[in-house]
C-alpha positions as CSV (number, residue, x, y, z in Angstrom):
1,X,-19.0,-6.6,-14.1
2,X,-17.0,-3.8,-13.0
3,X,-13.3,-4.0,-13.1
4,X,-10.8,-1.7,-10.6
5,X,-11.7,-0.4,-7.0
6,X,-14.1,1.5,-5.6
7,X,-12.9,5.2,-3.9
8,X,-13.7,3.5,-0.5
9,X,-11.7,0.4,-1.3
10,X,-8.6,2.2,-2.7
11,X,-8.8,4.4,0.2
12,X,-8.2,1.0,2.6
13,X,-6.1,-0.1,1.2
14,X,-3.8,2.9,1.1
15,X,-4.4,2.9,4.6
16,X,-3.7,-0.4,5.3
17,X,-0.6,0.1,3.1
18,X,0.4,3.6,5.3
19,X,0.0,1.1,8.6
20,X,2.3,-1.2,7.1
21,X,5.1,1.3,6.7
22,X,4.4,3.4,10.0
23,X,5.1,-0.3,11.8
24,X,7.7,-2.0,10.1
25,X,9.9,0.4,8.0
26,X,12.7,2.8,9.2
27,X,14.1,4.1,6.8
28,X,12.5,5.4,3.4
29,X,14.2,3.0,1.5
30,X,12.4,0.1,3.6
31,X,9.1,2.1,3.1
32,X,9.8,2.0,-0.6
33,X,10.7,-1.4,-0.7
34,X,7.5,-2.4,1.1
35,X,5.5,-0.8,-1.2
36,X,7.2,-2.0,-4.1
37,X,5.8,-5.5,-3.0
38,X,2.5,-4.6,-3.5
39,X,3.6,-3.3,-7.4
40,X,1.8,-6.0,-9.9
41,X,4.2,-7.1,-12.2
């Protein structure tokens, strides 16, 4: 069973993360913050 993401899929979902930010944040602290909640903990 392999474990991780695939190039392709790590390459969505940056993009799908770099949509996220171009549509909701406006500063660069909201940009950080936003991708902070994706951060496993």
């Amino acid at each position: 069973m392999q474990e991780g993401l695939t190039n392709t899929e790590f390459r969505v979902l940056l993009e799908m993360l770099a949509q996220l930010v171009e549509s909701k944040a406006t500063t660069i602290q909201e940009a950080a913050a936003l991708i902070r909640q994706f951060k496993p903990e």
